[in-house]
Structure formats: C-alpha cells, structure tokens
C-alpha positions, 0 to 999 in steps of 0.5 A: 537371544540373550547374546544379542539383548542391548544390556548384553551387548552394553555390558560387553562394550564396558568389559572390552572398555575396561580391559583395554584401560588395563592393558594399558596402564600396565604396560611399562613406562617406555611402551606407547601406544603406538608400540603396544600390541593393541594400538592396532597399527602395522608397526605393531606386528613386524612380520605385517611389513615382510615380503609375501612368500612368493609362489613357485612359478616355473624351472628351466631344464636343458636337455639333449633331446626335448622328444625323449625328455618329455616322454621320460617326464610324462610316463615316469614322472607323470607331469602334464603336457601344455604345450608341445614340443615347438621350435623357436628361430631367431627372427622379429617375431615376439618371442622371437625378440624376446629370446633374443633379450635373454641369450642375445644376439646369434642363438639362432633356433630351439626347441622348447615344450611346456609341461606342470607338476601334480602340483601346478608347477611348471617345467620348462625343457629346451633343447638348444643348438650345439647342446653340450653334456657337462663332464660332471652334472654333478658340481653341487659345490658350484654357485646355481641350481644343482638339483630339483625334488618331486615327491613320491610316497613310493620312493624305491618304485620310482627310483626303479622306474627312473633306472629302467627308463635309463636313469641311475642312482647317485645312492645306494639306496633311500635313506631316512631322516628319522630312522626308527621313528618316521617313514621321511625318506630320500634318494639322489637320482640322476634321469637320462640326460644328466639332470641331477634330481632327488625324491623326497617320501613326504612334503618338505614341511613334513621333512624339515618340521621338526628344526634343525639337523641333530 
C-alpha cells in the first residue's frame, strides 16, 4: 500500500527527475542529447539498427538414392517424415514452373521428399536424373557448403550406428575441445552416400562460449 501512496509516488517522480539532471550535466561537453544514453532514440543503441538473426529454415542434400536416404536418416538419425518421397517432372505445373526457375531449362524429372530435425529444421533430399558421386566429397578447401552437424550427447553410439548402417568415420575417434575439463566432443563422419557430416556432444554455444581457439 505504501508503494502506491501519492506522496510515494511524488517523491519517486522527483528522484527520477533529478537523477536524470544529473546524468546529464555530467556528461562530457561534446555529448547531446540525442547521443547520450537516456535520450531514449534508436541511435542511441547501435546493435537496435543490425539485422534480425535470421532462423535456419531448411538445407538441401543430393543423394543416389532418395529411398535409402530417407530410411538412413529416419532410423539412425531419427529426423521426421513430412512428406514422402515424390516425383517431380518438368511440365506447366507450379512447381513444375518453379524448378524450371532455379535448374533451368532440360532437368526434365526428380525425386524429392521432405523431412525435420528434433529441432524443427528441415531437410530437403533430391535424388536428380544422371546423379553422379563426386571423386572426392571431401573438398573442404572449396567455396560451398562442406558439411552439416546433428548433435547427439552419445556421440560414439552414433558414429557406431552411422558405421553399421554403411557410413565411415573420417576420424579415428572423438575428439575433445577442452580436454580434461569439459565432456565437448566431436567426430567427422561420412553417411552412405558420401554426404560429409559431423556430431557435435553438446550445443554450438556450448562448444564455441568460452571465445576464441587457445
């Protein structure tokens, strides 16, 4: 009740008042208003006018076979089915028009299905006409994409699991980021069609919060 008494609230009304004054005649001559910290504008706080983190809608995998791939992915991985694997032919249909717009003219046909992550990221898989398997999927010096990373707190059951399902490891085995002090691990795979791809133990802020390399 006393928070809320009108001589309570007058009182706070003239501290607020006058700790504003003195804020600012404190600050230094070249400060206006405009710049000072309570002027309450956009310009007074940088990071207000930076672009909005964006969210990770969605990746793209070319595979050899979209049937196998999404078996692999559903019951070692565990990702979600949205929609199945369909065929798609180039025609006047929508998205038949719309392929056209990204591969251009002649792709004539594809398979595609649609899967998410725990996480509700999705994964879009193709299976394209006269694919071909790069010599070496693992041209990590080249401009692109070079591999993705699921998370899994049992990092060397799931690199076992990927193996037995015809994967490989591009590592011996996990390796720590803070050896000796936190459990962070990780480990380079490889899943059945070449598709290069890394388990992490723990988030990315988890594994990147302490700064830079040392």
């Amino acid at each position: 009740m006393f928070m809320n008494h009108p001589s309570r609230r007058k009182f706070m009304q003239l501290a607020g008042a006058s700790l504003g004054a003195a804020a600012l005649t404190s600050l230094p001559a070249s400060a206006t208003p405009e710049s000072s910290p309570i002027a309450g504008t956009v310009t007074d706080f940088p990071h207000e006018n930076k672009p909005y983190p964006r969210n990770f809608s969605h990746i793209g995998i070319s595979v050899p076979d979209l049937e196998k791939a999404v078996k692999f992915y559903t019951e070692v991985l565990g990702w979600y089915i949205i929609m199945a694997p369909t065929d798609v032919t180039e025609d006047d249909s929508p998205i038949g028009l719309m392929c056209t717009d990204v591969f251009g003219p002649g792709w004539e046909r594809f398979k595609i299905a649609h899967l998410s992550t725990g996480d509700r990221i999705g994964i879009e898989l193709f299976e394209f006409k006269n694919q071909e398997n790069p010599k070496d999927n693992f041209e990590y010096w080249k401009t692109g994409i070079f591999h993705f990373c699921v998370q899994d707190p049992d990092v060397e059951g799931l690199a076992d699991k990927i193996v037995a399902a015809g994967g490989k490891k591009r590592m011996k085995a996990p390796r720590y980021y803070y050896p000796g002090e936190k459990p962070y691990r990780m480990i380079y795979m490889e899943d059945p069609f070449g598709n290069i791809l890394e388990i992490y133990s723990h988030s990315y802020e988890l594994h990147y919060g302490s700064g830079a390399y040392s």
